[in-house]
C-alpha positions as a Markdown table, in Angstrom:
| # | Residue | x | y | z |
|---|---|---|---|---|
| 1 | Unk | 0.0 | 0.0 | 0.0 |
| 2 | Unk | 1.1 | 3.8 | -0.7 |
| 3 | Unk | 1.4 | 5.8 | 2.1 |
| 4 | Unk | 0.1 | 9.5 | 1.4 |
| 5 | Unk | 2.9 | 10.5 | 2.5 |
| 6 | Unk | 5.6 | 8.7 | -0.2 |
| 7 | Unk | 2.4 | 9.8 | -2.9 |
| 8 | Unk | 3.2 | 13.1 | -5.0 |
| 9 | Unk | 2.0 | 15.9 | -3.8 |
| 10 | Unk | -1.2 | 16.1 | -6.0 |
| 11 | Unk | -3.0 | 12.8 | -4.9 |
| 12 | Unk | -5.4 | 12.6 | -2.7 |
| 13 | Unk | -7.6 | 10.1 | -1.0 |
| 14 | Unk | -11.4 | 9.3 | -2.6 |
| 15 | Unk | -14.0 | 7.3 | -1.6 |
| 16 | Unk | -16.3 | 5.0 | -3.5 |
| 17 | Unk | -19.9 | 3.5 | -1.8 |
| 18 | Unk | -20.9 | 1.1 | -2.8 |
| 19 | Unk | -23.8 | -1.9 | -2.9 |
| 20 | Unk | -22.7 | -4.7 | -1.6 |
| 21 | Unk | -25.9 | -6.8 | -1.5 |
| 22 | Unk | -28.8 | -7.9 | -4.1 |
| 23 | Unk | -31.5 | -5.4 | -3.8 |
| 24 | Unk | -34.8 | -5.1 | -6.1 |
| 25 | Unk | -33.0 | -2.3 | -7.8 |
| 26 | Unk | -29.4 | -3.4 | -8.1 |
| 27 | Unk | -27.3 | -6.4 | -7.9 |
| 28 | Unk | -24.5 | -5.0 | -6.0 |
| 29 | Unk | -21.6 | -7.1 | -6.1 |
| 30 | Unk | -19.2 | -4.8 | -3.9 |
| 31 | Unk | -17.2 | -5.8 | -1.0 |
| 32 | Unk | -17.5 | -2.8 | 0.8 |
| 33 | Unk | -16.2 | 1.4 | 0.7 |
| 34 | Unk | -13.2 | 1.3 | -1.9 |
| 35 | Unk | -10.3 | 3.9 | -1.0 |
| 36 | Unk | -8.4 | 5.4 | -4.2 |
| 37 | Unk | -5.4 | 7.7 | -4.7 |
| 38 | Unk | -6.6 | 10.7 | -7.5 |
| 39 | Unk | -3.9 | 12.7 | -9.2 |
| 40 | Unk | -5.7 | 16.0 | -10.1 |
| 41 | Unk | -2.5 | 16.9 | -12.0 |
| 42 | Unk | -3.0 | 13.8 | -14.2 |
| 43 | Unk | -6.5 | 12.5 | -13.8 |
| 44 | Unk | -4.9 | 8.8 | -12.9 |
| 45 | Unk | -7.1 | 7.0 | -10.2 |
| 46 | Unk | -5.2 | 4.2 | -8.6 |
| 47 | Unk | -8.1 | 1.8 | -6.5 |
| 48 | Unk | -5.8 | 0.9 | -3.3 |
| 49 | Unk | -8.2 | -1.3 | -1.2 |
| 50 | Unk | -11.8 | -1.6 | 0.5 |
| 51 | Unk | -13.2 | -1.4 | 3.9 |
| 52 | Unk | -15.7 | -4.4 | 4.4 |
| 53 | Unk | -17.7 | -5.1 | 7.2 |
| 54 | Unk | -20.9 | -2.5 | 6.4 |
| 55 | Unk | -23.3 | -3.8 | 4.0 |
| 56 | Unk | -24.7 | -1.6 | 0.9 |
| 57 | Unk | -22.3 | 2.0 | 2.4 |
| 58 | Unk | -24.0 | 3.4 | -0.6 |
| 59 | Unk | -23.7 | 7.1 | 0.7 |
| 60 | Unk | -20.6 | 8.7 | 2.5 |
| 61 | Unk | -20.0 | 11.7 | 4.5 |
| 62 | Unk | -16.6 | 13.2 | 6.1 |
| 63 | Unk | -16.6 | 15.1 | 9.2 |
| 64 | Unk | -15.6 | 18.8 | 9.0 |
| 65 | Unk | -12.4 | 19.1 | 11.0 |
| 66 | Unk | -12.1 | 15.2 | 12.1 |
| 67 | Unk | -10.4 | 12.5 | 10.1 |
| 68 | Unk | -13.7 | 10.6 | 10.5 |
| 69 | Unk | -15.9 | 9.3 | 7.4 |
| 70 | Unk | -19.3 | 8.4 | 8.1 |
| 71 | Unk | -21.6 | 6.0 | 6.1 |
| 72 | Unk | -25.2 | 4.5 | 5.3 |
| 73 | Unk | -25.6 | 1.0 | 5.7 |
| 74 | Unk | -28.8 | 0.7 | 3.0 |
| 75 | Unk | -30.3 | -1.9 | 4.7 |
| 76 | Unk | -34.3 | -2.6 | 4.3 |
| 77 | Unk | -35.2 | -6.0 | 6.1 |
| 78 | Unk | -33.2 | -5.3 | 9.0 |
| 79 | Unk | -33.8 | -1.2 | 9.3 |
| 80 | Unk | -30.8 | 1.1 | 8.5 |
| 81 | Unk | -28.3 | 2.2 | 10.7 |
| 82 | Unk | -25.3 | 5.2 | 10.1 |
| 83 | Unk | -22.0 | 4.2 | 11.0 |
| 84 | Unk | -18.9 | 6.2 | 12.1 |
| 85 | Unk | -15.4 | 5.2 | 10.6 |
| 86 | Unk | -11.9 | 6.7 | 11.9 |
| 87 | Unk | -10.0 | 7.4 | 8.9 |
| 88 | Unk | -6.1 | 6.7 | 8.5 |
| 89 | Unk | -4.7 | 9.8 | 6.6 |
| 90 | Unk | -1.7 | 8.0 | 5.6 |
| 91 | Unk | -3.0 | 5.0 | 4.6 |
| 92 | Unk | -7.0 | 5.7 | 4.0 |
| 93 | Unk | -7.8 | 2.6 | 6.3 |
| 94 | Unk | -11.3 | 3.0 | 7.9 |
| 95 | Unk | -11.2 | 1.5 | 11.2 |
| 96 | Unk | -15.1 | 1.3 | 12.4 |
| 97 | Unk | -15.8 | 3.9 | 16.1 |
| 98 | Unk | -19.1 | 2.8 | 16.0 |
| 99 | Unk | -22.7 | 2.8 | 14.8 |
| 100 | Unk | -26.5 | 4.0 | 15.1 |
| 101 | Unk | -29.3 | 3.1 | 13.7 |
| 102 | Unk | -31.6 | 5.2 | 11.3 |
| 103 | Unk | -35.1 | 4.1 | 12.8 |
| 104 | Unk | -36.1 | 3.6 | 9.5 |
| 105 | Unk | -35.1 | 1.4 | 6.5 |
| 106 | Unk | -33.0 | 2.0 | 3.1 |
| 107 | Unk | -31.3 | 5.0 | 4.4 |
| 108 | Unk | -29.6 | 6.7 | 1.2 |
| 109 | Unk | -28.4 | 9.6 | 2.5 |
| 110 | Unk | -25.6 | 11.4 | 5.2 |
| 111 | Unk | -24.3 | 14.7 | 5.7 |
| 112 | Unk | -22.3 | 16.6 | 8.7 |
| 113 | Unk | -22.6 | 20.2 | 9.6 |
| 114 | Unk | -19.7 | 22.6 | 9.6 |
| 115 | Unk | -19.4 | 23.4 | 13.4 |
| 116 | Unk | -18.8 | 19.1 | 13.7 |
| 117 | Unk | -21.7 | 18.8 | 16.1 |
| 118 | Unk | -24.3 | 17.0 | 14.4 |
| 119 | Unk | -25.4 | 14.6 | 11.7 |
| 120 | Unk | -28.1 | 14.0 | 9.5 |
| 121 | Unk | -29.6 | 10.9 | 7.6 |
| 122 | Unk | -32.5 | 10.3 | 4.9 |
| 123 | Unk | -34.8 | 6.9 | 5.0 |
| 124 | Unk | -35.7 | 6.6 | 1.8 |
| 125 | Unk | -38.4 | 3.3 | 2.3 |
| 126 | Unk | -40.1 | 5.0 | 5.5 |
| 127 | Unk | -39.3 | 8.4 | 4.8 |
| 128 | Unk | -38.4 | 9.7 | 8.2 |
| 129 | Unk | -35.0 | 12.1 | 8.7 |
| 130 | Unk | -33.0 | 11.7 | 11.5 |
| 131 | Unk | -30.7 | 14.0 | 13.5 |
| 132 | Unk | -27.6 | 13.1 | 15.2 |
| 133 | Unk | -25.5 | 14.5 | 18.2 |
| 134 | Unk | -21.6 | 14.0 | 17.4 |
| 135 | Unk | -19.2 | 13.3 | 20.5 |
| 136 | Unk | -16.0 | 15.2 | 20.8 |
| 137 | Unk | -14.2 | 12.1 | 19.0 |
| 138 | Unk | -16.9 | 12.3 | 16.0 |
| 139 | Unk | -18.4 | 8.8 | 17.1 |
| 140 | Unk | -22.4 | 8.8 | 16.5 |
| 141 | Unk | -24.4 | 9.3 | 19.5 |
| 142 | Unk | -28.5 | 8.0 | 19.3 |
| 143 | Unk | -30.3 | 10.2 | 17.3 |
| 144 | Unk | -31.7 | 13.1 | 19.6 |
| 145 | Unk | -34.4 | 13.4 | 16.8 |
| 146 | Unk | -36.3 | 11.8 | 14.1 |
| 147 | Unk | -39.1 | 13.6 | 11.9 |
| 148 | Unk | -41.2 | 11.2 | 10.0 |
| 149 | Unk | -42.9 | 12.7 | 6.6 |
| 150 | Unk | -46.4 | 12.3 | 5.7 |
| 151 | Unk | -48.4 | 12.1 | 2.6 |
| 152 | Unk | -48.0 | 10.9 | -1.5 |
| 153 | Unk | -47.8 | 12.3 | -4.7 |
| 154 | Unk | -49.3 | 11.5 | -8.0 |
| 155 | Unk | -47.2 | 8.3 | -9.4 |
| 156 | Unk | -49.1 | 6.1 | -7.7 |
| 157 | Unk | -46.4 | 3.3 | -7.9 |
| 158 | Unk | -43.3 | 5.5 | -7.0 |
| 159 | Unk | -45.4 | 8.4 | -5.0 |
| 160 | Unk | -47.4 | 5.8 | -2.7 |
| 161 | Unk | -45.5 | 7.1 | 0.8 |
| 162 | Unk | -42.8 | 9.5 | 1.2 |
| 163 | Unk | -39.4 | 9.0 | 0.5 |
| 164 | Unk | -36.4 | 10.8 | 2.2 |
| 165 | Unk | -33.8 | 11.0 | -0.2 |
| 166 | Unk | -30.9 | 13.2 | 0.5 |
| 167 | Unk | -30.2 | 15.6 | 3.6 |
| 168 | Unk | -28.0 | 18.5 | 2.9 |
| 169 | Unk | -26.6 | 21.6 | 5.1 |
| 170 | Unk | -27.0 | 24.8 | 3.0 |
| 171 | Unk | -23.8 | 27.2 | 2.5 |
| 172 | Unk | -24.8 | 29.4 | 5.4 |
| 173 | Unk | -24.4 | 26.0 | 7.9 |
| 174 | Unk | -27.9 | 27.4 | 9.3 |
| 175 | Unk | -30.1 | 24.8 | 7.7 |
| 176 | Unk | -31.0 | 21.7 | 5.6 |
| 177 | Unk | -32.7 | 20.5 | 2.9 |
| 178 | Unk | -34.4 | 17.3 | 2.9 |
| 179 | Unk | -35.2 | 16.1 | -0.7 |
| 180 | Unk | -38.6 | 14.5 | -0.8 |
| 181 | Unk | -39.5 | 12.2 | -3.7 |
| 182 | Unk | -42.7 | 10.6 | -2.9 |
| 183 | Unk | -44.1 | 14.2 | -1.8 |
| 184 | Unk | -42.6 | 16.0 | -4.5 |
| 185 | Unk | -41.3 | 18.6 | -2.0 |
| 186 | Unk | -38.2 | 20.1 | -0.2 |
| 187 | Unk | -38.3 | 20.1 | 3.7 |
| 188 | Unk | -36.3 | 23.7 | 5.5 |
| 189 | Unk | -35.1 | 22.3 | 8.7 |
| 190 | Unk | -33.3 | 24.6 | 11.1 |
| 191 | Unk | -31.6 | 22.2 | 14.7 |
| 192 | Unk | -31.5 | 23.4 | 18.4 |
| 193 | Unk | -28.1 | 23.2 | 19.2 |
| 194 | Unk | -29.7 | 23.2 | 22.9 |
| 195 | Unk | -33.0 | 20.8 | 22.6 |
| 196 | Unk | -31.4 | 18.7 | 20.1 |
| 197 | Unk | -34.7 | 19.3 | 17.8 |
| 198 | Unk | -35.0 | 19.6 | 13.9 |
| 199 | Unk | -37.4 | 22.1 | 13.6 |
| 200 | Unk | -39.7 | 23.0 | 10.2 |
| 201 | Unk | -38.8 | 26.3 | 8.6 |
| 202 | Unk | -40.1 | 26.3 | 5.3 |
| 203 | Unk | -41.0 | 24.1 | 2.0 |
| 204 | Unk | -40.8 | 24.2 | -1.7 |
| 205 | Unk | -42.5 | 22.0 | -4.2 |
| 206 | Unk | -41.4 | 20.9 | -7.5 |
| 207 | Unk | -44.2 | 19.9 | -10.2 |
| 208 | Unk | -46.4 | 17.2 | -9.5 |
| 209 | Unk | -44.8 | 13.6 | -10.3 |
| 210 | Unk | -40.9 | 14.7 | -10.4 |
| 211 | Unk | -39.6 | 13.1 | -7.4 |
| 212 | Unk | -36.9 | 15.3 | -6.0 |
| 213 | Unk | -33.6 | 13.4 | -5.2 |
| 214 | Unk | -30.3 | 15.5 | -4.5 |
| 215 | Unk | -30.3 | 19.4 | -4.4 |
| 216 | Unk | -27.0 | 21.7 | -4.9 |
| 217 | Unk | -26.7 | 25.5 | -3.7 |
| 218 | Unk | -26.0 | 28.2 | -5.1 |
| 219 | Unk | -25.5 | 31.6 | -3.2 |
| 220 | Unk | -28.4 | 32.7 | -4.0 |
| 221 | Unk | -30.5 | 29.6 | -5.3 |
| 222 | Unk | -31.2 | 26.2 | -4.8 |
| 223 | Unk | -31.3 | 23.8 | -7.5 |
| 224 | Unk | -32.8 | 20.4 | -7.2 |
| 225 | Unk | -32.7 | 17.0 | -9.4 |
| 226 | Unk | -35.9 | 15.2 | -9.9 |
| 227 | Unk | -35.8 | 11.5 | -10.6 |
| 228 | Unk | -39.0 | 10.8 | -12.0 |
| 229 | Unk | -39.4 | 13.1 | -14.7 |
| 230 | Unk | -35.9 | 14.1 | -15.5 |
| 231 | Unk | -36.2 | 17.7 | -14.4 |
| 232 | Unk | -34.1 | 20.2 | -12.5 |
| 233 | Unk | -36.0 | 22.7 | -10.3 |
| 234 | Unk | -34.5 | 25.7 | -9.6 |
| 235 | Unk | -35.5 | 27.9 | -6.2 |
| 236 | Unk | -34.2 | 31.1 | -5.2 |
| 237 | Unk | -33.7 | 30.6 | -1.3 |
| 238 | Unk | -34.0 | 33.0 | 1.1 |
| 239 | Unk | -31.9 | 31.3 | 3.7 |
| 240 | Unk | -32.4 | 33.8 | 6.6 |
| 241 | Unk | -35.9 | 32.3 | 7.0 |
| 242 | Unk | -35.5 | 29.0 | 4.8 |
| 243 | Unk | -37.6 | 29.9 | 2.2 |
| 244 | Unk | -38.3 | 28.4 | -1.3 |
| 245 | Unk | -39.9 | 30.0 | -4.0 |
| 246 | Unk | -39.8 | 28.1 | -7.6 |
| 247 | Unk | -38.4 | 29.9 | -10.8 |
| 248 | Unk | -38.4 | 27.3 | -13.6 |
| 249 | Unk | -38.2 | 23.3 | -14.3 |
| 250 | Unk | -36.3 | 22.0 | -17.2 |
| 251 | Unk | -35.3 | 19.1 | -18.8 |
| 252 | Unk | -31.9 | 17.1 | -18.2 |
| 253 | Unk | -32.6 | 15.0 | -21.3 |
| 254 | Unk | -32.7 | 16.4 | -24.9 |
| 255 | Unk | -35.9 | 16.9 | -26.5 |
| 256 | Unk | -35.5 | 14.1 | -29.3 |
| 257 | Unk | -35.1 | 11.1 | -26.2 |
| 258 | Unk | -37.5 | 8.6 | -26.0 |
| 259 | Unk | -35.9 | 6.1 | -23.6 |
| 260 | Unk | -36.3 | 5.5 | -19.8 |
| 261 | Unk | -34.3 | 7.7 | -18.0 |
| 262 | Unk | -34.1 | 8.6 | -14.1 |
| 263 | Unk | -32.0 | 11.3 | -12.4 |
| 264 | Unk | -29.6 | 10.6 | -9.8 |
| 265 | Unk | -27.0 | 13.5 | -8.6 |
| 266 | Unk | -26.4 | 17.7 | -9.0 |
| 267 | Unk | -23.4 | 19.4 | -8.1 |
| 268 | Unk | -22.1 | 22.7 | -9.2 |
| 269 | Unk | -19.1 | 24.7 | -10.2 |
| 270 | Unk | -17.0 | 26.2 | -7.8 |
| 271 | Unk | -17.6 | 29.3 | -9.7 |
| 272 | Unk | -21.2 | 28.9 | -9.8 |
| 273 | Unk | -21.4 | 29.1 | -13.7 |
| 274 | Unk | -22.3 | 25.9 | -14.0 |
| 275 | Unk | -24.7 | 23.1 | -13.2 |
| 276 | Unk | -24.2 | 19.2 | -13.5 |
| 277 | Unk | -26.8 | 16.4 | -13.2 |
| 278 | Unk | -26.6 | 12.8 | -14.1 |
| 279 | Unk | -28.8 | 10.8 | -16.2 |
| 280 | Unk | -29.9 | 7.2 | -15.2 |
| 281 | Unk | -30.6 | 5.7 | -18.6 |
| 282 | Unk | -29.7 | 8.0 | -20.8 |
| 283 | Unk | -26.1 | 7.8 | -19.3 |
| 284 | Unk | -24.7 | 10.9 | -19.5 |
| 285 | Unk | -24.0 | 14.1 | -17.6 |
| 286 | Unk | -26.0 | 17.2 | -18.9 |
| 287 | Unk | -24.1 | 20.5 | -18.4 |
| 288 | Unk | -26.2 | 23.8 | -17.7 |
| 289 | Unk | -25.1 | 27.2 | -17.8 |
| 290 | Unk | -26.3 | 29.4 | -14.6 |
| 291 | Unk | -27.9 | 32.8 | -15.2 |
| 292 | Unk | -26.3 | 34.9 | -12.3 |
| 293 | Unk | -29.3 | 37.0 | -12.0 |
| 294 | Unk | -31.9 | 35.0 | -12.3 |
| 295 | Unk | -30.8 | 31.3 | -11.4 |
| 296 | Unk | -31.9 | 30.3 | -14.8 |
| 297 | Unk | -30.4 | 27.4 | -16.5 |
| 298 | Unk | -29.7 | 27.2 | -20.4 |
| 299 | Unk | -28.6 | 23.5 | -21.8 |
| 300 | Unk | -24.6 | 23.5 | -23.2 |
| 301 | Unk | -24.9 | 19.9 | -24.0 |
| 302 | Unk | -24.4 | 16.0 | -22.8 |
| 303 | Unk | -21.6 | 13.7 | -21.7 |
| 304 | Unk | -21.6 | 10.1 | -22.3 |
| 305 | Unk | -21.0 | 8.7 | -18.7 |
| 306 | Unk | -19.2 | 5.6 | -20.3 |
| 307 | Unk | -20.9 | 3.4 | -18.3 |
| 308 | Unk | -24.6 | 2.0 | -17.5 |
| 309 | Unk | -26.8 | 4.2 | -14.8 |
| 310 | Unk | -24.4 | 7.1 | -13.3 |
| 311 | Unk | -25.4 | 7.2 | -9.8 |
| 312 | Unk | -23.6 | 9.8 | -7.8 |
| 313 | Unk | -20.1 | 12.1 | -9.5 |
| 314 | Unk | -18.5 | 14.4 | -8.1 |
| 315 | Unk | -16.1 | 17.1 | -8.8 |
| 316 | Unk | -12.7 | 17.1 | -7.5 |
| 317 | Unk | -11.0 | 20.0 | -5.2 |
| 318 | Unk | -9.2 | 21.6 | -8.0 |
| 319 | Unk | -12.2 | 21.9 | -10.3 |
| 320 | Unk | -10.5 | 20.0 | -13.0 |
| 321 | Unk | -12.2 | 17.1 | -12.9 |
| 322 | Unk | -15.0 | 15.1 | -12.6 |
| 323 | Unk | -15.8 | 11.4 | -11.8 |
| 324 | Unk | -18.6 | 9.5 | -12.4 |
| 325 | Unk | -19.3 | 6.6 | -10.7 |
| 326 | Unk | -21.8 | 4.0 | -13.0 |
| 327 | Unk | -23.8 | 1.5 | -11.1 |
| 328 | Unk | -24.5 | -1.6 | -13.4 |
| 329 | Unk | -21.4 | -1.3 | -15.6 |
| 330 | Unk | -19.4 | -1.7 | -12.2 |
| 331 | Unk | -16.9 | 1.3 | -13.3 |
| 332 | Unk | -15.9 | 5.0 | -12.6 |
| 333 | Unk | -15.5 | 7.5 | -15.8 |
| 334 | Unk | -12.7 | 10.7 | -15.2 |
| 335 | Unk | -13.4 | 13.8 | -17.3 |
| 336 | Unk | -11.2 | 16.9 | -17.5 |
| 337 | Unk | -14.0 | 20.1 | -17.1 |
| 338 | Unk | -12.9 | 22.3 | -19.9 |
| 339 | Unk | -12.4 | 25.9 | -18.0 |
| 340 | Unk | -14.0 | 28.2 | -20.5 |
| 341 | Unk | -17.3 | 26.0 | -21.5 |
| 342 | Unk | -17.4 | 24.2 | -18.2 |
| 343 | Unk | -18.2 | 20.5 | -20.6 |
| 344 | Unk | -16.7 | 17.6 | -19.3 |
| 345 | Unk | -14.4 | 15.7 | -22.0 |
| 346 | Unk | -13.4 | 11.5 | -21.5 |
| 347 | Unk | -9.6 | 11.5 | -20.1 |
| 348 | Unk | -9.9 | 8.4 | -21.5 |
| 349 | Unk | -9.5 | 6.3 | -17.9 |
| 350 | Unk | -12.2 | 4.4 | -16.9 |
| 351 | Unk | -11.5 | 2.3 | -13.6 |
| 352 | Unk | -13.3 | -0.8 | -12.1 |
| 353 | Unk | -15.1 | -0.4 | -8.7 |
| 354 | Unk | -18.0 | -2.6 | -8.6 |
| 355 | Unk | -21.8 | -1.5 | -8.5 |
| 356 | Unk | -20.4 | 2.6 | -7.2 |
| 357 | Unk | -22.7 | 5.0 | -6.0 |
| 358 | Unk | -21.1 | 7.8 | -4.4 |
| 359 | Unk | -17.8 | 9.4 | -5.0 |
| 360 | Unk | -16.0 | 11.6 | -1.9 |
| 361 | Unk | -12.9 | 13.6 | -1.8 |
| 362 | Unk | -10.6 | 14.1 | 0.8 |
């Protein structure tokens, strides 16, 4: 194994989840979280080893300040649990602190807070969100909360119940966003640092039927991914009082598509100047540009993800680069983000990690 610190000075550590287990909507065939050295200087991924012991990790989160990674186990007959890992700088070995359960099943969904104090996950099945006290170590105390979601939508066989799918701290660390598919809406939750409460700020709602997954922020807006109907949302957020209002809804297909296609993950640009979404079925990235003003997104174009349902991608530290981690085809695609018309081109390397779903950089 390469020690980080005999590695040039341009690697760094990142993280695949993974499934592990046969589920109704994947065969995962992983063994675990795989740990990889990425040269952003060269785009060369080099796939280093895996951390078993946690069935389907298929979401990861780090800690702000400690070298502590934190995971979903996406488990549905035996209810979910979120499980704290101490993480080896040198080496990238994850050495288990402990774990919690999600008192709820398939959670799909983690993310830590920047003061390092608390943690959040998403059920997707039961479509409850939980909250999370962190002790001074970062090990996972019992969740001090746990707010189930009520109602349906209109796609009576995707829409029948909510679904929790992602749980995300806005830019201001003041609230978060939980994505809801099955109620086609977006949950503003502020947390008493004191009480150890999530409490209700605000909603926004996509159109009926698109089934928000992942959201991304903008400084002024919040853009979210909907799975069912292949949209992107976009919200201007007024984040003192966590509220949503809806600007537009567009397609992250082309016009002339006539597969099956679901959406899966949004991130954008450091700059803000662009917007990125996958495409489940389609395979590809598409690639917006953002309207400063107005939040409003015009299509550039589409990225073959070289691989079979792109799950999760994300976009390395420098900005250079972006990964993209394709379930069924068991590999991960590198693309160098071209500066000017911020389009992702094949490097050319495609690596093996089987049945990915998220991608994290250390």
């Amino acid at each position: 194994m390469t020690s980080q610190s005999s590695a040039p000075a341009t690697e760094r550590w990142v993280y695949f989840g993974t499934y592990t287990e046969k589920l109704p909507h994947v065969n995962g065939v992983a063994e675990g979280i795989y740990r990889a050295k990425f040269d952003s200087n060269t785009g060369a991924l080099r796939v280093l080893g895996v951390t078993s012991g946690i069935a389907n990790p298929s979401f990861l989160a780090l800690h702000p300040t400690l070298p502590v990674l934190y995971a979903v186990s996406e488990a549905s007959r035996s209810g979910g649990e979120i499980v704290a890992f101490a993480l080896d700088r040198e080496t990238g070995a994850l050495t288990e602190l402990n774990r919690q359960s999600t008192y709820g099943s398939s959670p799909c969904h983690v993310s830590v807070e920047a003061a390092g104090q608390f943690a959040f996950a998403a059920n997707y099945v039961t479509g409850n969100v939980c909250l999370y006290p962190l002790a001074a170590n970062g090990e996972l105390l019992p969740a001090s909360d746990v707010v189930q979601h009520r109602g349906s939508g209109v796609n009576t066989s995707r829409q029948e119940g909510p679904h929790a799918h992602s749980v995300t701290i806005d830019r201001h660390n003041k609230h978060v966003i939980a994505a809801d598919l099955g109620l086609d809406r977006l949950f503003v939750y502020g947390w008493d640092a004191t009480t150890k409460k999530l409490v209700l700020k605000g909603t926004g709602a996509t159109p009926d039927g698109a089934g928000p997954r992942h959201i991304a922020y903008h400084p002024k807006f919040v853009y979210a991914i909907n799975e069912l109907d292949s949209t992107m949302s976009v919200f201007r957020y007024h984040a003192e009082r966590g509220a949503l209002d809806l600007v537009e809804t567009v397609s992250t297909v082309p016009a002339d598509f006539s597969g099956v296609s679901y959406c899966a993950d949004v991130h954008l640009s450091a700059s803000g100047q662009f917007l990125y979404g996958s495409n489940r079925g389609h395979d590809s990235i598409v690639t917006f540009a953002v309207d400063e003003a107005s939040g409003k997104l015009t299509t550039l174009g589409y990225t073959s993800t070289q691989g079979s349902f792109p799950r999760n991608f994300a976009i390395d530290p420098s900005g250079q680069f972006l990964l993209a981690a394709n379930q069924n085809s068991s590999n991960v695609a590198v693309y160098r983000i071209d500066a000017t018309s911020g389009l992702p081109a094949p490097t050319g390397a495609v690596f093996d990690v089987p049945t990915p779903v998220c991608v994290l950089f250390v």
